[in-house]
C-alpha positions as CSV (number, residue, x, y, z in Angstrom):
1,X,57.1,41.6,5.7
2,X,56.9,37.9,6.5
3,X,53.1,37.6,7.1
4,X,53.0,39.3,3.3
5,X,55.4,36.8,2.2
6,X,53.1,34.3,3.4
7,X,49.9,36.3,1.8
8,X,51.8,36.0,-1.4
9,X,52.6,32.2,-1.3
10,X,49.0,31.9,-0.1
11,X,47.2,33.1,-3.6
12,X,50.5,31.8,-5.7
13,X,50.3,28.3,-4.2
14,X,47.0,28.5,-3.0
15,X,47.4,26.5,0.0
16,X,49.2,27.3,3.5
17,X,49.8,26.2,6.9
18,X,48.7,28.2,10.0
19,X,47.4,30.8,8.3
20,X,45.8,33.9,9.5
21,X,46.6,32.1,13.1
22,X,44.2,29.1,11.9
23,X,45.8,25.3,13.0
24,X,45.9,22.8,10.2
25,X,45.9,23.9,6.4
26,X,43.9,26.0,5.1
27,X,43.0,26.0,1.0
28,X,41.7,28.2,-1.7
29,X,39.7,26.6,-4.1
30,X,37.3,27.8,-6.6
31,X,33.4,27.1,-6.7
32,X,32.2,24.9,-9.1
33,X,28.6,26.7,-9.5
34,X,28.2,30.1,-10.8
35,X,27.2,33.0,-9.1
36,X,23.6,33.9,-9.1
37,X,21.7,37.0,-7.1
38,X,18.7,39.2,-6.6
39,X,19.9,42.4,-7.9
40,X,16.9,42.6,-10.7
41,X,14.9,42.3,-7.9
42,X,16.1,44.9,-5.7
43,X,16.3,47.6,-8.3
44,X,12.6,46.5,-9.2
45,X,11.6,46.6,-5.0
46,X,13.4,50.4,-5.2
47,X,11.4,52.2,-8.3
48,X,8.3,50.6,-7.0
49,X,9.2,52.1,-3.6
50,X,10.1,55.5,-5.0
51,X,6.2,55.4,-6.7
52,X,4.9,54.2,-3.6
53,X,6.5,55.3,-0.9
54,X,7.4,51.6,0.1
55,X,7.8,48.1,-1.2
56,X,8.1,44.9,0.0
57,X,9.4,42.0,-2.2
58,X,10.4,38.2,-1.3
59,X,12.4,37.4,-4.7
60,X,13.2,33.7,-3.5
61,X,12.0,32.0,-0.4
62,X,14.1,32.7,2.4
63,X,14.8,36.7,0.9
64,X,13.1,39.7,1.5
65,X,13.6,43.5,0.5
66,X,12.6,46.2,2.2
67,X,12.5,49.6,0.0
68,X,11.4,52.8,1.9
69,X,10.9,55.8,0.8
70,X,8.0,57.2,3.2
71,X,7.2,57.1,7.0
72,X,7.5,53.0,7.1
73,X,4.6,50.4,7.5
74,X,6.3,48.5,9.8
75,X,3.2,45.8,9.8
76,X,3.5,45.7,6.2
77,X,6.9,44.8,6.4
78,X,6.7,42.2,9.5
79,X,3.8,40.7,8.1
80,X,5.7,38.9,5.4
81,X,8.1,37.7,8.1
82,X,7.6,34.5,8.9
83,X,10.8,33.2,8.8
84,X,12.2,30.7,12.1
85,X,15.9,32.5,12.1
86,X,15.5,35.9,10.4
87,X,18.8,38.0,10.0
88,X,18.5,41.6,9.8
89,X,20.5,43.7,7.4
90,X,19.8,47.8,7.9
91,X,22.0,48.5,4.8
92,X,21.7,52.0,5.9
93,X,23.2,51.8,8.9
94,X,26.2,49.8,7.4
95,X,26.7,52.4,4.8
96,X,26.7,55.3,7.7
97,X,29.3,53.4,9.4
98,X,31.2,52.2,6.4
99,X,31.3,49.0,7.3
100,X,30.2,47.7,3.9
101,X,34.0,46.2,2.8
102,X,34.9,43.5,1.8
103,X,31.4,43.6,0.2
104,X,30.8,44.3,-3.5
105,X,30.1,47.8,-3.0
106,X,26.4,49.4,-3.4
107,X,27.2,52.0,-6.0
108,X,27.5,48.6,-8.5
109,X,24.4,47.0,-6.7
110,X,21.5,50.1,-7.6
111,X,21.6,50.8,-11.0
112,X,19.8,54.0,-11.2
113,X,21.6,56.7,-10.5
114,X,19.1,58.9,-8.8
115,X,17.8,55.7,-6.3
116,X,21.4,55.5,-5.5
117,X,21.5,59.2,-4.8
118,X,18.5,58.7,-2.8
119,X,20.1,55.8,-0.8
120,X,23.9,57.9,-0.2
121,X,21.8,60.8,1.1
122,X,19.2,59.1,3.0
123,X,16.3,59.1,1.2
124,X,15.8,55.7,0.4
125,X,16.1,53.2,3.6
126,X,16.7,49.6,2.4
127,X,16.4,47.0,4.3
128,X,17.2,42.9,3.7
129,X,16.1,40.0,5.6
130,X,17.5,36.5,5.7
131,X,15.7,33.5,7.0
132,X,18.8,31.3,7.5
133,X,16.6,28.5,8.9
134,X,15.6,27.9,4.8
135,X,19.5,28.2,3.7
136,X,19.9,25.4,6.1
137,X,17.1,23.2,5.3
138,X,18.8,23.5,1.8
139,X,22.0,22.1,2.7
140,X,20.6,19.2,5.2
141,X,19.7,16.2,4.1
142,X,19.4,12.1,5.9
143,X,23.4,12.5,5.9
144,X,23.9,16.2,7.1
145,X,22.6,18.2,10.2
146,X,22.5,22.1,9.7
147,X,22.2,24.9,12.0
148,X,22.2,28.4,12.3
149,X,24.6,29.9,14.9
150,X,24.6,34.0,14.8
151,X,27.2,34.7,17.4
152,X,29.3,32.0,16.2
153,X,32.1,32.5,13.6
154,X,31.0,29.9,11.4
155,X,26.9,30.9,11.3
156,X,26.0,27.9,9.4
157,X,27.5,24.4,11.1
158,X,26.9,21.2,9.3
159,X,27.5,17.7,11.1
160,X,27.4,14.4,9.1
161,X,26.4,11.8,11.2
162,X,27.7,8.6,9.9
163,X,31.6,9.6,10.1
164,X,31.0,13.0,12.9
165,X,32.6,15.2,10.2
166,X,31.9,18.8,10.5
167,X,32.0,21.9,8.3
168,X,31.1,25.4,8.3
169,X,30.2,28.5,6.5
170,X,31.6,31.4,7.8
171,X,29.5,34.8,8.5
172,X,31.3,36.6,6.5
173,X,30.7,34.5,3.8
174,X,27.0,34.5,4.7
175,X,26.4,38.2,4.9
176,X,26.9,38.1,1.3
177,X,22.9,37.5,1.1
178,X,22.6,40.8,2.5
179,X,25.1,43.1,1.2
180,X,25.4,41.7,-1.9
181,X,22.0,40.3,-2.7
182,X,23.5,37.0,-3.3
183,X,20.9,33.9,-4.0
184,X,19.9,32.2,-1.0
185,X,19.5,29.0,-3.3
186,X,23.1,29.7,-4.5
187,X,24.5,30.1,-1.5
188,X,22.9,26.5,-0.6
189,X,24.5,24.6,-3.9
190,X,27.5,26.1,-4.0
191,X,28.7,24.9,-0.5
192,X,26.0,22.3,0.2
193,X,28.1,19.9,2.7
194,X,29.6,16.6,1.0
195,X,32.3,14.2,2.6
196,X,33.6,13.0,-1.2
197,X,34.3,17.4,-1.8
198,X,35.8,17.5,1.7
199,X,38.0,14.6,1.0
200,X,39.0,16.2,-2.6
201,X,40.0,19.6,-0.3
202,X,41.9,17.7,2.0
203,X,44.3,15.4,-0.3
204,X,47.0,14.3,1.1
205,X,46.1,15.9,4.5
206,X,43.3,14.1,5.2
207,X,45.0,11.4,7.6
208,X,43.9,10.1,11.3
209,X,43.4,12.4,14.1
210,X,43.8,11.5,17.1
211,X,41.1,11.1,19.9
212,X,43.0,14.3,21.9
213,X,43.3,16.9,18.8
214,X,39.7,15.7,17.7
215,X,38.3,16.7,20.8
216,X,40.1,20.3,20.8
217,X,38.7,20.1,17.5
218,X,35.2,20.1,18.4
219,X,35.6,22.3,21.7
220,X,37.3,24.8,19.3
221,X,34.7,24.8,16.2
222,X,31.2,24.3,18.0
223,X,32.6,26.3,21.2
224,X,32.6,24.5,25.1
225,X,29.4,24.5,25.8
226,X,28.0,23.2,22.9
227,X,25.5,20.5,22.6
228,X,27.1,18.7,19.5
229,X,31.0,18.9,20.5
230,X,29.8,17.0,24.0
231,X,27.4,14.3,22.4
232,X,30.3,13.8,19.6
233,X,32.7,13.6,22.6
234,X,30.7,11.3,24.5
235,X,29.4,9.2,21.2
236,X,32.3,8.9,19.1
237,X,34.3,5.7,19.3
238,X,36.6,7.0,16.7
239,X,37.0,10.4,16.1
240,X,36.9,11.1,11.7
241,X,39.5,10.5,9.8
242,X,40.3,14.2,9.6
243,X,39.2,17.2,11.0
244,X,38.4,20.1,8.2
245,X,37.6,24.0,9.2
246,X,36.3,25.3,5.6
247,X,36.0,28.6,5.5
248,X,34.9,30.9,2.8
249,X,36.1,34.5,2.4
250,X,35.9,36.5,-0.5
């Protein structure tokens, strides 16, 4: 009953303390940039495929759909894989396994109703590919370091260098490009890093750490063996002036 009654005052207040077993606050906010995906080109990728036997389609760089119908060309598909951090999304597999929630489902994602017949009883494989070396390159700039981290809750890890800030995207937030067909490019403007929005989410919370919690800080986020939380540790004179872990679930 109480963690409900603190589930309620979450979305009524939008704002809480500790929640979900996180230290500091944590807050809801709404994006400021609409939604944009590749659904028009996934249903296009899956007629083509049902014609074909299989199709191949990259709808933005970064993005690639795989529709199979056939025995798969496995050089066809690999051969438009260049990317430096490709993540693999065997839609199949997570529809087998039901593993699909908290994802818009895929009966509202393939609009025809006998590819999605196909898909629920196996005829149609689909498979999605996501450099997330591009989505990063997106959201870095002279400011702003990004990586990709796959094992790490927080798969996308930005660092501004002037003030050792940090801020990261979570995975779940991130496997919306694969289950969802969410815009790469989207994904990158709608949570590309910046210290003013940081400071607007923190408000009145956004006061002095000091040097002790900023280095649990960094040992918790990047992990303790990580190459940034020990050159921050070692570099910083001053740690920020607060210590934000943003982190987007929908």
């Amino acid at each position: 009953m109480a963690k409900l009654q603190q589930l309620h005052r979450f979305l009524e207040t939008d704002s809480a303390s500790g929640f979900r077993g996180r230290t500091g606050k944590t807050k809801r906010v709404e994006l400021d940039v609409p939604p944009r995906d590749n659904l028009e080109a996934l249903n296009g990728c899956i007629a083509q495929a049902k014609r074909d036997g299989q199709h191949v389609v990259q709808p933005e760089p970064g993005v690639t759909y795989a529709a199979i119908y056939a025995k798969p060309d496995v050089d066809a598909i690999s051969s438009k894989l260049v990317g430096k951090a490709n993540a693999m999304f065997f839609l199949n597999e997570a529809k087998n396994d039901r593993a699909w929630a908290p994802y818009m489902p895929f009966v509202a994602s393939i609009r025809d109703e006998e590819h999605l017949l196909d898909f629920i009883e196996g005829r149609l494989f689909l498979i999605v590919v996501i450099d997330a070396q591009v989505l990063c390159d997106l959201m870095s700039n002279d400011e702003w370091a990004v990586r990709y981290r796959p094992d790490h809750d927080y798969v996308i890890q930005c660092l501004h260098r002037p003030s050792k800030a940090f801020v990261g995207l979570s995975g779940q937030f991130f496997r919306r490009a694969g289950y969802e067909f969410a815009s790469l490019s989207w994904i990158a403007e709608a949570h590309r890093p910046s210290l003013e929005r940081l400071k607007d989410f923190a408000g009145d919370s956004f006061d002095p750490l000091d040097p002790s919690a900023h280095e649990r800080s960094l040992l918790e986020f990047f992990g303790p063996d990580d190459e940034w939380a020990h050159l921050l540790i070692k570099q910083a004179s001053e740690p920020p002036r607060a210590f934000l872990n943003f982190c987007v679930i929908e």
